[in-house]
N, C-alpha and C positions, 0 to 999 in steps of 0.2 A: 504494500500500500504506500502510496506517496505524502508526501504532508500534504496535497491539495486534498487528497481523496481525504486525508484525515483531519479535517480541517473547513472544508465544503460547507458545513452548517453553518460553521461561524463567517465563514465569506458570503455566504446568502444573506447571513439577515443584519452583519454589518454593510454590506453593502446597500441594503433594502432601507435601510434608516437615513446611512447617507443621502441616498439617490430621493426619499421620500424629505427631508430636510433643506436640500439643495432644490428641491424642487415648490419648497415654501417658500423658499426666500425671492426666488424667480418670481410667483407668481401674485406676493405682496408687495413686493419692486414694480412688477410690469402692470400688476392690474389692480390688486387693491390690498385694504393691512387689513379687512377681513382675514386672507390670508396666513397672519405671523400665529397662529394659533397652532400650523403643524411647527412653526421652529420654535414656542414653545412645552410643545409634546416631545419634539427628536432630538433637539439639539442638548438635554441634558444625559441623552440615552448614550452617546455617542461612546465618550470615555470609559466611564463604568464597563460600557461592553467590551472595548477596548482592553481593559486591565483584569477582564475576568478570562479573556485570550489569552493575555500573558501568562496569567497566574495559570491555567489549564496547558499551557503547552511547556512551561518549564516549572512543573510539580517540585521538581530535586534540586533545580538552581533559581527559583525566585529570588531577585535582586529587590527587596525591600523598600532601600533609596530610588526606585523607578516606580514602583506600586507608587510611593508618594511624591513622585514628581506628574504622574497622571492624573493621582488627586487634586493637586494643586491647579493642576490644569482644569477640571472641571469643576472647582469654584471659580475660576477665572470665567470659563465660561457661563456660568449660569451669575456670576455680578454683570457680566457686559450685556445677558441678556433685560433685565432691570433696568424700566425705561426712567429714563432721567427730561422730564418735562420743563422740569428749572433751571435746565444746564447747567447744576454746581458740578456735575462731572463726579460725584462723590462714588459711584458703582464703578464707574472710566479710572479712577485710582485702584481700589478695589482690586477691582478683575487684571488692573497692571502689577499690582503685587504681587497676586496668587500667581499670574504665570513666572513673575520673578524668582519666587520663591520655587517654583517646578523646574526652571532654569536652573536654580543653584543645584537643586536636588540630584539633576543628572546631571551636573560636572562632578558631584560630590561620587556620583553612581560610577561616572567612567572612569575616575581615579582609581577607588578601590579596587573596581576590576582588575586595570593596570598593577595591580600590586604592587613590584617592586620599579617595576619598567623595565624589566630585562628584556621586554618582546621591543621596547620602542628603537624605532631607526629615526638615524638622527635626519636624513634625509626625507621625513614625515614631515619637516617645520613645509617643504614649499606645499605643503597639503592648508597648511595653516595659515600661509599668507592671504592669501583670496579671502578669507573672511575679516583679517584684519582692513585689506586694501575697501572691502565693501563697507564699514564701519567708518573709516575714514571718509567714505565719499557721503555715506545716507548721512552722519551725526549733525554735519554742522547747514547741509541743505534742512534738515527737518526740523533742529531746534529753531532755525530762524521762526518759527510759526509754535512755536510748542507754549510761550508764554511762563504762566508760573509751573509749567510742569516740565521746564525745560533739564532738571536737574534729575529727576525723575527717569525720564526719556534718555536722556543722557547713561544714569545706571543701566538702565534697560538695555540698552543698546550692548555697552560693554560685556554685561554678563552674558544675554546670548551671543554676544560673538566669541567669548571663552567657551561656553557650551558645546559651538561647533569647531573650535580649534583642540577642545577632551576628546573629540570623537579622533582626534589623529593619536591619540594616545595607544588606541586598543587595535591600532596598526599591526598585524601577524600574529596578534595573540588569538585569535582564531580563525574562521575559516574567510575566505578573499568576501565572499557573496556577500555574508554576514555587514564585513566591514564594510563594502560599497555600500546595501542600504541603510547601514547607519550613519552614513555619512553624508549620503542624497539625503535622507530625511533631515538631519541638523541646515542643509541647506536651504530645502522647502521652507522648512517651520522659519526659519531666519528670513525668507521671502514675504512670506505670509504674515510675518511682523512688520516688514516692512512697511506692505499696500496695507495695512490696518492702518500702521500710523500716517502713512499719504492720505487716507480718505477721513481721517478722525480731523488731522489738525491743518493739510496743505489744501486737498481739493477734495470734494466730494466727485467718483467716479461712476457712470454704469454699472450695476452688478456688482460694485465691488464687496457687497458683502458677502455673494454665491462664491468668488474669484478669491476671496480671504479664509473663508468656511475652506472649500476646497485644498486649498493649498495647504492649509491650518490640518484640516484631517492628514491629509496624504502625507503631510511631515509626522505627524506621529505615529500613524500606521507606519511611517518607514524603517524609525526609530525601534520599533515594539518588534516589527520584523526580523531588523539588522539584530539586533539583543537576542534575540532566540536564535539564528542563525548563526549566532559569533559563538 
């Protein structure tokens, strides 16, 4: 049996949740916020399902620090869901924490793994550059607009790009597949922060909430992936 065949249930109905989420958001954007009533039925199922995968498919090596960096993830998600009428932005901090705090959790996660760093090659840093050089370009185009949360955003920004320069830590410490999707997924999810903060504080765009949901998922489905694989 292959992991897809052993695995199939949970790719059907996480997928079914996405596809049925992503498909709320489309259709209170395009047509009316009657609508937002499937994102908030799916959109807090997402995670939870997520982390009951992980914990189902590595029974013997659950990584703890990831269970609660998922968690964190999904109070982020469910404060951003939390309409804010008054625009104090109070849920908009919130839900920047929690993911901050999920950030820390799996840099915290992909050290440990690393143990001592006997697998690390020191030719891993030009894996690492690209997220510093991306950090350098989005920080100071997006503060210009961030205002009192500019400090904030600013943290933000540097922890997950340390998130995704951990992921070159776990370089050869297991299998190549592994490492490549943990490392596209630290990419994604660092994308996906991006276009949230372009469409929160620079410009509101088309769809960008189906375009951030998306990316936002795929990064951590990639993540949960590459961790089982590795």
């Amino acid at each position: 049996m292959t992991w897809f065949d052993a695995n199939i249930e949970f790719i059907s109905i996480f997928g079914a949740i996405v596809l049925f989420h992503l498909l709320g958001e489309f259709l209170s954007e395009k047509y009316d916020l009657k609508y937002l009533w499937i994102r908030y039925i799916t959109k807090p199922l997402i995670i939870p399902f997520l982390i009951l995968f992980y914990i189902s498919s590595n029974e013997l090596t659950v990584n703890w620090w990831v269970v609660t960096a998922l968690l964190w993830g999904f109070l982020g998600d469910v404060f951003l869901m939390i309409p804010d009428p008054e625009k104090k932005d109070l849920w908009l901090r919130a839900g920047l924490i929690s993911f901050l705090f999920g950030h820390v959790l799996y840099i915290i996660a992909f050290i440990i793994m690393a143990q001592d760093f006997s697998h690390f090659q020191w030719w891993s840093i030009f894996l690492a550059v690209p997220f510093v050089i991306c950090a350098a370009i989005v920080q100071p185009k997006l503060t210009k607009h961030t205002g009192d949360m500019t400090i904030a955003v600013t943290v933000y920004i540097f922890v997950i790009t340390f998130m995704g320069i951990s992921t070159t830590f776990l370089l050869n410490l297991g299998t190549v597949t592994g490492f490549i999707l943990l490392y596209i997924g630290a990419w994604v999810f660092l994308i996906s922060d991006i276009l949230n903060g372009i469409g929160r504080f620079v410009v509101q765009f088309k769809y960008e909430r189906i375009i951030t949901m998306f990316t936002y998922v795929v990064g951590q489905l990639l993540i949960v992936l590459g961790l089982t694989f590795l």
